[in-house]
mmCIF file as gemmi writes it, N, C-alpha and C atoms, coordinates in Angstrom:
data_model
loop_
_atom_site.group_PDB
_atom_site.id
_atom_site.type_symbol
_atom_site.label_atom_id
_atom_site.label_alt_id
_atom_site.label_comp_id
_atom_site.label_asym_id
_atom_site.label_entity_id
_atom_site.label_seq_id
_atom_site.pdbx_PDB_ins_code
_atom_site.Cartn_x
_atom_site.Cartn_y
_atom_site.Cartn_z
_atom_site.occupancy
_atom_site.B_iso_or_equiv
_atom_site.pdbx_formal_charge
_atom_site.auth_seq_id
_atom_site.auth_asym_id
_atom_site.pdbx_PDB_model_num
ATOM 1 N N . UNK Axp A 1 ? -30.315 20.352 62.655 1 0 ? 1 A 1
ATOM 2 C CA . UNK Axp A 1 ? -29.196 21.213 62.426 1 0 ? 1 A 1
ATOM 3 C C . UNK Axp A 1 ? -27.948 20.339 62.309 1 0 ? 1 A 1
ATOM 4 N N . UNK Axp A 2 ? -27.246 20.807 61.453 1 0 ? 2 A 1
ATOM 5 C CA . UNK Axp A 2 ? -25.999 19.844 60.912 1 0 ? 2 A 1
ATOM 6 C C . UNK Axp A 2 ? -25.105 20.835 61.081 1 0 ? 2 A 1
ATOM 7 N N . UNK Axp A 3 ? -24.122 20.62 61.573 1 0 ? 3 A 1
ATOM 8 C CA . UNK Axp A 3 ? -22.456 21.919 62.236 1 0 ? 3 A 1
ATOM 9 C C . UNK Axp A 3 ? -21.371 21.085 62.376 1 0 ? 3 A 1
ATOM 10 N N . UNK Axp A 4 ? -20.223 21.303 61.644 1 0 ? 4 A 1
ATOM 11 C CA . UNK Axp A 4 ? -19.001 20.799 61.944 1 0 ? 4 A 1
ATOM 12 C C . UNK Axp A 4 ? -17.936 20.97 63.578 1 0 ? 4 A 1
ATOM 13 N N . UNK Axp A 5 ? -17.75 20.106 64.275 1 0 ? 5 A 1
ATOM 14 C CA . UNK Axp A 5 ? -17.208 20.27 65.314 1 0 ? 5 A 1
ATOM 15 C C . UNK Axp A 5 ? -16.278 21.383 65.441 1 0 ? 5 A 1
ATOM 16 N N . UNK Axp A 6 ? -15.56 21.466 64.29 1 0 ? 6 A 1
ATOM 17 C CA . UNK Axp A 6 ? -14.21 22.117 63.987 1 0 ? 6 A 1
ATOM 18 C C . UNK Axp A 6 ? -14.601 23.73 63.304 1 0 ? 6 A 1
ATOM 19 N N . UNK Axp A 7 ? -15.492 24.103 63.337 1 0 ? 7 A 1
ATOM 20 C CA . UNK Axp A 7 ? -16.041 25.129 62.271 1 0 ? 7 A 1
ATOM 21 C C . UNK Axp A 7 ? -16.145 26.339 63.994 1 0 ? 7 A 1
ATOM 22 N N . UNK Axp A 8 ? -15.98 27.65 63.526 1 0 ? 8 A 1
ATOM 23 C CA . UNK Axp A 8 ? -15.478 28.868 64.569 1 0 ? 8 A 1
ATOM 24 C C . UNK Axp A 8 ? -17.182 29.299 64.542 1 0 ? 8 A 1
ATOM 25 N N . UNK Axp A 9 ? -18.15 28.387 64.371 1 0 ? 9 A 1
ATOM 26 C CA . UNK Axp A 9 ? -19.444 29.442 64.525 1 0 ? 9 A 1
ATOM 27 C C . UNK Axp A 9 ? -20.272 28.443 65.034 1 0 ? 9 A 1
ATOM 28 N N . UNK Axp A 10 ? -19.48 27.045 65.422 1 0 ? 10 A 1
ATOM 29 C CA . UNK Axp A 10 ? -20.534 26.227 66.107 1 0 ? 10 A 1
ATOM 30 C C . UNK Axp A 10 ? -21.196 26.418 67.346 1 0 ? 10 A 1
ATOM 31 N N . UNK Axp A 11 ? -21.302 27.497 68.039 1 0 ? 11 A 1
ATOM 32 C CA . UNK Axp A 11 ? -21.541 28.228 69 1 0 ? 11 A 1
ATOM 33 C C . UNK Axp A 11 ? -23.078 28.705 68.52 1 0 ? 11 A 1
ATOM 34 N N . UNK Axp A 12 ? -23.266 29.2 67.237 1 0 ? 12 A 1
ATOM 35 C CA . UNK Axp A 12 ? -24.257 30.078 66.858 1 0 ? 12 A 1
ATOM 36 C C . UNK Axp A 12 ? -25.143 28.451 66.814 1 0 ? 12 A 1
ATOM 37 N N . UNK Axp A 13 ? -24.822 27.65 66.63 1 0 ? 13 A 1
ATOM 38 C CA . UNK Axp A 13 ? -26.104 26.611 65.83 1 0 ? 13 A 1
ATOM 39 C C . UNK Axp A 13 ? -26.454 26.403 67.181 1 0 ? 13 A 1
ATOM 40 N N . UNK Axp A 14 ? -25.493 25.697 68.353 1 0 ? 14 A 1
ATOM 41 C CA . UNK Axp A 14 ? -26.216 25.425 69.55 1 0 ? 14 A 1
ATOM 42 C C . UNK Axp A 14 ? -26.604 26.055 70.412 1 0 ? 14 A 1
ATOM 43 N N . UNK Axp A 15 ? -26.597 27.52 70.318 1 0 ? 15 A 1
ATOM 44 C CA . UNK Axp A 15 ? -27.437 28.767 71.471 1 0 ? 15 A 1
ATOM 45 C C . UNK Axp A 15 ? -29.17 28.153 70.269 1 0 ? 15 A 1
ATOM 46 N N . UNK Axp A 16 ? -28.839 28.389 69.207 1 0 ? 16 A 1
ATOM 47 C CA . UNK Axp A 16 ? -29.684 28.147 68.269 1 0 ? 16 A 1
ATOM 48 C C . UNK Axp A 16 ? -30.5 27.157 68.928 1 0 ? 16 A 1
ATOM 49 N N . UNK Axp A 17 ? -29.867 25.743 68.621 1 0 ? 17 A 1
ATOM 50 C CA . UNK Axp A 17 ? -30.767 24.676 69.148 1 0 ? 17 A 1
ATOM 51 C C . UNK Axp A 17 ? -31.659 24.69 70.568 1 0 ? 17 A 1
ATOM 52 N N . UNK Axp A 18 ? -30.903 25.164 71.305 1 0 ? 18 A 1
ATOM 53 C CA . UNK Axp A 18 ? -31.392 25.136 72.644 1 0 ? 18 A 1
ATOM 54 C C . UNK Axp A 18 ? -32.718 26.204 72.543 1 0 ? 18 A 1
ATOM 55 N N . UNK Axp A 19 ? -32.79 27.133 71.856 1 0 ? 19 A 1
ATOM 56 C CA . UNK Axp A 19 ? -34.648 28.114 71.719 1 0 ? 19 A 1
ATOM 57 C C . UNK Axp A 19 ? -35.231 26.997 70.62 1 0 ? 19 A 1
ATOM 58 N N . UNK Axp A 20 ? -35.047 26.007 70.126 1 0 ? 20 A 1
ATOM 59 C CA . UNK Axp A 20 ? -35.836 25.666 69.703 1 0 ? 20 A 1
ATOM 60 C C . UNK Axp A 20 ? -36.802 25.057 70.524 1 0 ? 20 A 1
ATOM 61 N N . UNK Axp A 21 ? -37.84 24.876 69.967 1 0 ? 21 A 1
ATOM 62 C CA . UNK Axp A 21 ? -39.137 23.98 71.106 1 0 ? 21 A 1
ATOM 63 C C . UNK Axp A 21 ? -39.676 22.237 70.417 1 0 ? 21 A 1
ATOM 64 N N . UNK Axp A 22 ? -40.029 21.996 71.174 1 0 ? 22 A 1
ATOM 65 C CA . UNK Axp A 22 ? -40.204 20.349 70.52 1 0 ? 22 A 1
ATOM 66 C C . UNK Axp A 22 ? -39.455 19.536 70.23 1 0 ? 22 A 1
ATOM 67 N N . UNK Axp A 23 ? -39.709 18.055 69.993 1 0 ? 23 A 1
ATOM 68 C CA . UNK Axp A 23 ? -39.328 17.275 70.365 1 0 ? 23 A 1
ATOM 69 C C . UNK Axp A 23 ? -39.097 16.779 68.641 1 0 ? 23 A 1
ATOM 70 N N . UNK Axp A 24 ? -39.122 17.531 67.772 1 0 ? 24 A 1
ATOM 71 C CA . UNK Axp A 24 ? -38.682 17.072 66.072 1 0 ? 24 A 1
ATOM 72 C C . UNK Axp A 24 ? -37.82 17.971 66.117 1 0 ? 24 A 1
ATOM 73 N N . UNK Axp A 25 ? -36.393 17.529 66.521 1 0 ? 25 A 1
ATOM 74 C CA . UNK Axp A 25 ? -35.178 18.132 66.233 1 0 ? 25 A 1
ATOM 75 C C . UNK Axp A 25 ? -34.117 17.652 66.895 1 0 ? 25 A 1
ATOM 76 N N . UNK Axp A 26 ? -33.466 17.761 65.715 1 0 ? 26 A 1
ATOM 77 C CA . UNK Axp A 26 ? -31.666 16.94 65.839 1 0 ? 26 A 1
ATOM 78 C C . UNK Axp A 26 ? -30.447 18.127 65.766 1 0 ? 26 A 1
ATOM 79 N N . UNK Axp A 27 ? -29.634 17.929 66.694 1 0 ? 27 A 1
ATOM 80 C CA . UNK Axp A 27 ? -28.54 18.564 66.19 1 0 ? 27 A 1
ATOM 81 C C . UNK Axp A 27 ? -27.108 17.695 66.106 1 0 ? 27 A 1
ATOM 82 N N . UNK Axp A 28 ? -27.262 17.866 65.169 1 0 ? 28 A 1
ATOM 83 C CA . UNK Axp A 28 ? -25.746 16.669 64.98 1 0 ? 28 A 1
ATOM 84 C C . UNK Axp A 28 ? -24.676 17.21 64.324 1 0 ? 28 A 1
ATOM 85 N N . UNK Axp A 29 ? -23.362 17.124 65.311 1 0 ? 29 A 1
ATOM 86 C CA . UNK Axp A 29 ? -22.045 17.694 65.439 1 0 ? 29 A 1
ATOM 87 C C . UNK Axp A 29 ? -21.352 16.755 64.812 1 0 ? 29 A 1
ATOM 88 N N . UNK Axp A 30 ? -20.442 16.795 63.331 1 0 ? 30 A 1
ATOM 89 C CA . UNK Axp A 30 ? -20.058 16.425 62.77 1 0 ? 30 A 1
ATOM 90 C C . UNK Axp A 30 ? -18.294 16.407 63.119 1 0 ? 30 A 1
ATOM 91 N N . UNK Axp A 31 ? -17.923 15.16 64.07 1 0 ? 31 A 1
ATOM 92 C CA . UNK Axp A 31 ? -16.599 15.289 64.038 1 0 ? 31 A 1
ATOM 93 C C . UNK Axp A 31 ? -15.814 15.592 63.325 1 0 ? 31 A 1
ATOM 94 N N . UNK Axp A 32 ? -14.866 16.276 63.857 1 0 ? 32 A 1
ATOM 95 C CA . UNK Axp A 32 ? -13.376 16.73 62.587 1 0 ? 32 A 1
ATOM 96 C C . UNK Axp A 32 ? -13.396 17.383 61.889 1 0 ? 32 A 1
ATOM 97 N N . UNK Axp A 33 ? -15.254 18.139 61.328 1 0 ? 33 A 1
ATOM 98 C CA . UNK Axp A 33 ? -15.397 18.441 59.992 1 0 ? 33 A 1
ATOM 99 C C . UNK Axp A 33 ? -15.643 20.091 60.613 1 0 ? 33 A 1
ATOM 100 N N . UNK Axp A 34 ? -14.754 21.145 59.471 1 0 ? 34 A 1
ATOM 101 C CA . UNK Axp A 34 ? -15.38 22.278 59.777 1 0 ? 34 A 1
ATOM 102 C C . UNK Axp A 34 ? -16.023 23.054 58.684 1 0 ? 34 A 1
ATOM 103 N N . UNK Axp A 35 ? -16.578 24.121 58.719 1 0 ? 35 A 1
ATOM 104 C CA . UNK Axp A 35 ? -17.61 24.417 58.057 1 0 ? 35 A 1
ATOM 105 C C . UNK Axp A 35 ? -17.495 24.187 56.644 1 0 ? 35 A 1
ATOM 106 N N . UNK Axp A 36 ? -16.514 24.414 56 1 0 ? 36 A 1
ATOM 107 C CA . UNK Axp A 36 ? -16.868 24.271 54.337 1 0 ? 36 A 1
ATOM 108 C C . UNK Axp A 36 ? -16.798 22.42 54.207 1 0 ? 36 A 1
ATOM 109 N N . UNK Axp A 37 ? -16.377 21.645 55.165 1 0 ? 37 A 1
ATOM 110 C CA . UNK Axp A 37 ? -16.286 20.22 54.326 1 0 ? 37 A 1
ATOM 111 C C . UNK Axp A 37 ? -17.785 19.864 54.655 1 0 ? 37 A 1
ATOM 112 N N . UNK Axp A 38 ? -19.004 20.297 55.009 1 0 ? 38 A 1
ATOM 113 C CA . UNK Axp A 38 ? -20.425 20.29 54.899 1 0 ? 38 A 1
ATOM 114 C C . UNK Axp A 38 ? -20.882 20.502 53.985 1 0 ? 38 A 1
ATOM 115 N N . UNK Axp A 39 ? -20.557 21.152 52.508 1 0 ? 39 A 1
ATOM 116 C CA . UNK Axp A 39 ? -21.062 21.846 51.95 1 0 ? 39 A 1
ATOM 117 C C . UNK Axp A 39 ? -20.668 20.759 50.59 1 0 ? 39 A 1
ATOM 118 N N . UNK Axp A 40 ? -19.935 20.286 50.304 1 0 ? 40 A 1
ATOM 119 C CA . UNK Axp A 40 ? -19.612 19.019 49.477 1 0 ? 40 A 1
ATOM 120 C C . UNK Axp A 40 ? -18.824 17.625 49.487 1 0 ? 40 A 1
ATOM 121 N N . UNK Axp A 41 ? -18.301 18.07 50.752 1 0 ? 41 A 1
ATOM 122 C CA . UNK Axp A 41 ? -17.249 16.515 50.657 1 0 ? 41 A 1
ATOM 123 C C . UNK Axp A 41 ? -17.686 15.377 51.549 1 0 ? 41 A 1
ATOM 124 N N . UNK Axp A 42 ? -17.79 14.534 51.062 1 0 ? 42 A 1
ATOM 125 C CA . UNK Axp A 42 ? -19.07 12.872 51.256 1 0 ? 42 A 1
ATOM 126 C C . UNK Axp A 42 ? -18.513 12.737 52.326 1 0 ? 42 A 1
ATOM 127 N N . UNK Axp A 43 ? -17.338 12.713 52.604 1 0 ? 43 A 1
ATOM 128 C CA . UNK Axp A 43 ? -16.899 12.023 53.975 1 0 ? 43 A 1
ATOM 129 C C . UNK Axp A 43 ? -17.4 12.132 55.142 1 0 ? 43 A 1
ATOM 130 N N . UNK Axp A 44 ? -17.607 13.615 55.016 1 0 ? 44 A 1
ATOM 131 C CA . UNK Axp A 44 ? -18.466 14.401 56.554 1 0 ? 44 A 1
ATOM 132 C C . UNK Axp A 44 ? -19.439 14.656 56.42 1 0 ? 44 A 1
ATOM 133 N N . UNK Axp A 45 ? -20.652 14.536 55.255 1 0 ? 45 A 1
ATOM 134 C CA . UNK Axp A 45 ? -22.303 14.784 55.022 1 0 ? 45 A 1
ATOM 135 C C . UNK Axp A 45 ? -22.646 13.152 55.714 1 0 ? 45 A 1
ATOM 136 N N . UNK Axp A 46 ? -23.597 13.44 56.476 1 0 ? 46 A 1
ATOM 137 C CA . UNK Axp A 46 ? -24.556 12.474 57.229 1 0 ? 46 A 1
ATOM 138 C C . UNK Axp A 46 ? -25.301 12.101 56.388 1 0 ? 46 A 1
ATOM 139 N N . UNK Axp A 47 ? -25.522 11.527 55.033 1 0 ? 47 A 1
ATOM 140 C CA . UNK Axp A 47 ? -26.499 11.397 54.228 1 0 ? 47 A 1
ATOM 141 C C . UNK Axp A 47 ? -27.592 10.358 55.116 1 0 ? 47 A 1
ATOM 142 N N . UNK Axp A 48 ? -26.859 9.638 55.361 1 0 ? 48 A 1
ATOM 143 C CA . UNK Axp A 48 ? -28.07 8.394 56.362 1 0 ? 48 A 1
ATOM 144 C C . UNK Axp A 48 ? -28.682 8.551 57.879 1 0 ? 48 A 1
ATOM 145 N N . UNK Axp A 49 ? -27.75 9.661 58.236 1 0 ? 49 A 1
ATOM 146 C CA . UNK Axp A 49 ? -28.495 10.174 59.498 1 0 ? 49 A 1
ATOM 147 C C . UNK Axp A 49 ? -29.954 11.31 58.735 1 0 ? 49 A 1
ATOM 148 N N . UNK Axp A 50 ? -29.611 12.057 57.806 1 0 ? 50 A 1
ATOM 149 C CA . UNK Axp A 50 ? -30.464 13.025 57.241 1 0 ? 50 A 1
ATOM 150 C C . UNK Axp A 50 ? -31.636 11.966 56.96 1 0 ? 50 A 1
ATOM 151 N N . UNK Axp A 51 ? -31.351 11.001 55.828 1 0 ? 51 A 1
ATOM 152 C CA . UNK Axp A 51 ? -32.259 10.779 55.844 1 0 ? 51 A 1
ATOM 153 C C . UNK Axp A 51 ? -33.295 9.854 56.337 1 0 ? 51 A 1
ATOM 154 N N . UNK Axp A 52 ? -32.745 9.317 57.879 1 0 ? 52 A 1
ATOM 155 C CA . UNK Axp A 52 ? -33.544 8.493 58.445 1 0 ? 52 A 1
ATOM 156 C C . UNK Axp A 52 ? -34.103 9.836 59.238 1 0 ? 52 A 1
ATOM 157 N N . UNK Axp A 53 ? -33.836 11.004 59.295 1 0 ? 53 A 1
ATOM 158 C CA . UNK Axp A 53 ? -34.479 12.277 60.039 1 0 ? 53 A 1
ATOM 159 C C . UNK Axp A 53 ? -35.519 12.478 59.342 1 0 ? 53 A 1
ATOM 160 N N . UNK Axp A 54 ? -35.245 12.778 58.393 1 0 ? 54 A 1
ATOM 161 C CA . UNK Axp A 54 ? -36.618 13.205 56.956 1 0 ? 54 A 1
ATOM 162 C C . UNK Axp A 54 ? -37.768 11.971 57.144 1 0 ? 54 A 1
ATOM 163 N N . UNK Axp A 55 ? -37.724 10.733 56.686 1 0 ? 55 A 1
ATOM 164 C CA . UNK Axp A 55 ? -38.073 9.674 56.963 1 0 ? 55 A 1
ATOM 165 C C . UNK Axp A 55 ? -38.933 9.801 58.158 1 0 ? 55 A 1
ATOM 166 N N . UNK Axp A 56 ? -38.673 9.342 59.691 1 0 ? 56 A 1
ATOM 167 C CA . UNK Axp A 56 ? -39.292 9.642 60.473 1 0 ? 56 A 1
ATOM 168 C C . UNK Axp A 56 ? -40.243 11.228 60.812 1 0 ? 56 A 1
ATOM 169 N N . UNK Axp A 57 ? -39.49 12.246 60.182 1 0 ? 57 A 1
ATOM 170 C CA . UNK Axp A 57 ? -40.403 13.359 60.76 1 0 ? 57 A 1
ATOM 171 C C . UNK Axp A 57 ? -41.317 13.698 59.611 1 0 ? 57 A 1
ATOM 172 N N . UNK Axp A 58 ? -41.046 13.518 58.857 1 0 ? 58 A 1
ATOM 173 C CA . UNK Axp A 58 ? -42.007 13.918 57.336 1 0 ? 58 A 1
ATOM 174 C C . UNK Axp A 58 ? -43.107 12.238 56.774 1 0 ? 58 A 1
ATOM 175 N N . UNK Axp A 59 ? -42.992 11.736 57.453 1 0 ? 59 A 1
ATOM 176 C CA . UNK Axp A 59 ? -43.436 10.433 56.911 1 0 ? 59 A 1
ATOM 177 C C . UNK Axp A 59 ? -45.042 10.263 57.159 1 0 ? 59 A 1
């Protein structure tokens, strides 16, 4: 799960995270960034956290 620190619904992702079960899952809080700068602007997409996630869990 990917959520901007700054975004008014980051509440919903981490009640979220916490029912998840197992041990293949990330939640990573994107400083400074709130919800719409996730959606296209490079500065705040984790491209290299994503895809060392993909990488290890899909591999």
């Amino acid at each position: 799960m990917i959520h901007g620190e700054k975004a008014h619904s980051l509440y919903f992702s981490k009640d979220a995270f916490k029912k998840l079960t197992g041990d293949n899952k990330t939640l990573m809080i994107i400083s400074g960034a709130n919800h719409t700068d996730l959606y296209d602007n490079m500065k705040y997409i984790p491209m290299k956290e994503i895809a060392a996630f993909y990488k290890k869990s899909f591999s």
